[in-house]
N, C-alpha and C positions, 0 to 999 in steps of 0.2 A: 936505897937507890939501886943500888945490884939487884936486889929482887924483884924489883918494877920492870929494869931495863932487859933483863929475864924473861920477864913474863911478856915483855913486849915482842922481843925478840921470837920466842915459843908465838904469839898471838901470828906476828907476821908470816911467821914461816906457814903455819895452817893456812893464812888465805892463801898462801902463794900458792901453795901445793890444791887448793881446792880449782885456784882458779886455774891452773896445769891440767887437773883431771875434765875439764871441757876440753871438747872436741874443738877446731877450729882450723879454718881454711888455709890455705898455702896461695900463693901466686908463683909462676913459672912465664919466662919470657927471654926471646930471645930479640935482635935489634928491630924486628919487624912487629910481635904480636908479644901482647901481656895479657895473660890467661888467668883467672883464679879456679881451684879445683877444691871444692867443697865438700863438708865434712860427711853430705849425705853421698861423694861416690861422683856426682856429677862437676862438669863445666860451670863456672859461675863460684863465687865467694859467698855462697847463702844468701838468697831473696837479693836483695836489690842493694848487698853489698859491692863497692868496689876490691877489685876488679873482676869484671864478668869477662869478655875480650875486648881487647883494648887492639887497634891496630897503627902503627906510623909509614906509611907509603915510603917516607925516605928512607926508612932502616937505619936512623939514628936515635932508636928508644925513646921517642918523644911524643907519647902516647896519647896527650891529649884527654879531652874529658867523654871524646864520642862512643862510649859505650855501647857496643850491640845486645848485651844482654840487662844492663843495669840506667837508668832506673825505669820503672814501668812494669808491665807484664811478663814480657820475653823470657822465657824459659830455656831451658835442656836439660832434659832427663832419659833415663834409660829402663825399660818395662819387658818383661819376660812370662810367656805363659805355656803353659803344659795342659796336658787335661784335668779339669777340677782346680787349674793351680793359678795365681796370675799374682803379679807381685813388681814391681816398680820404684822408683826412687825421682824426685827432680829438686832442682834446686830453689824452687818455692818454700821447701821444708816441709816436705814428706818423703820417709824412704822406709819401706817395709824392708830392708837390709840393714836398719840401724844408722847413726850415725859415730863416724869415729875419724880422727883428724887425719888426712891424708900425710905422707911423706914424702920431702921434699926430698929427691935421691939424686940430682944436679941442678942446678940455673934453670935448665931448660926443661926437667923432667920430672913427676911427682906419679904416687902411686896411692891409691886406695885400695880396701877389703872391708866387706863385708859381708853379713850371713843371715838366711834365716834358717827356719827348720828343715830346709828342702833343698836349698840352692848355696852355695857360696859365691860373689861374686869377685874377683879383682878386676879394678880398671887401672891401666896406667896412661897419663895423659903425657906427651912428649910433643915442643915448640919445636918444627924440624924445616927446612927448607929442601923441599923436592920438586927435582925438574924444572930448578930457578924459582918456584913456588911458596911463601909462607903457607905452611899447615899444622895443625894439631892433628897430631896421630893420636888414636886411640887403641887399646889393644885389651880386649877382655876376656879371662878363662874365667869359665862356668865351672864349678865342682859339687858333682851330686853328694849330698849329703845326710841324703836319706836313707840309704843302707839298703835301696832297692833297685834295680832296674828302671828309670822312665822310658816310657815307649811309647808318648804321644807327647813330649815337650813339641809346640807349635812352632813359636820365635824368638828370638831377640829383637827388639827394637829401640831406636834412640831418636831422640825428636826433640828439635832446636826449636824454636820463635825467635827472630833476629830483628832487633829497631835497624834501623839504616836510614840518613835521610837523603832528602832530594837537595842538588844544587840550591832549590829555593828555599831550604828548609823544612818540608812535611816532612814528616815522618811515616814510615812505611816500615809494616811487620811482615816477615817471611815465614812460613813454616817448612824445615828441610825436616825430613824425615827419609830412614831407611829401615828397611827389617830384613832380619837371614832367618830362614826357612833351615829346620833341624835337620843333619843329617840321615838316613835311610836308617844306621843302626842306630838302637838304645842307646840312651847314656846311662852307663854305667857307673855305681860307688864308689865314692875314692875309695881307693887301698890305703886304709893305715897301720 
């Protein structure tokens, strides 16, 4: 009986610990907007998990089921290219940065990293209200990590697809998008 219960004990703890080593989303909200930040870096709880964003107009965290990025098509993802270089992540579930579970680092605030051979990315996702405004702030440092000077990195870009409906019910997809154009010097190797 102690041997069994042993072995059982020993069995459970391996799933537990295997099923620990998946990567997996975080949700972040404050009384106006519920945000989920996934394991690929991006907005959104992977594919057409809840919660994608979620918003309550009364600011009594009463979120509702009206999903702007969950269920259906609706993306956001964040893409990067250099000369010869081009590389991206969305929360469809592709991220040539890997995926690894974001960290929830308050209520309102949650942070990702990840890397390939060239780039390192962190995003941090923050539920903030500005100017009387709900917003997700976003804030991203790029770290070269290639051990070389780039001196044609092109953009950063990030690009939403948002459901929303009409009074009447349609449904209607937006796509917001922005890109920043690299500054004049190189980016240079991290210093380690």
């Amino acid at each position: 009986m102690k041997s069994s219960l042993r072995t059982m004990l020993i069995g459970l703890c391996g799933i537990g610990m295997a099923a620990g080593a998946n990567a997996s989303p975080v949700a972040i909200q404050n009384s106006y907007v519920q945000a989920g930040v996934s394991d690929y870096g991006t907005l959104g709880s992977n594919g057409n998990t809840p919660p994608g964003i979620l918003y309550d107009v009364s600011g009594s965290a009463n979120y509702g089921i009206n999903d702007f990025l969950t269920p259906g098509t609706p993306f956001e993802g964040f893409y990067l290219t250099a000369s010869g270089y081009s590389n991206g992540a969305n929360n469809d579930g592709s991220s040539g940065f890997g995926t690894t579970s974001p960290t929830l680092l308050t209520a309102t605030s949650a942070s990702w990293s990840g890397s390939d051979s060239i780039f390192g990315v962190s995003n941090t996702y923050t539920v903030a209200t500005i100017g009387a405004k709900s917003v997700i702030a976003v804030q991203t440092v790029l770290t070269n990590l290639s051990g070389a000077a780039l001196t044609a990195v092109q953009s950063y870009a990030r690009s939403t697809r948002i459901r929303t409906s009409t009074p009447s019910g349609h449904i209607i997809q937006q796509t917001l998008s922005f890109r920043t154009i690299s500054p004049v010097e190189p980016v240079r190797p991290a210093v380690r």
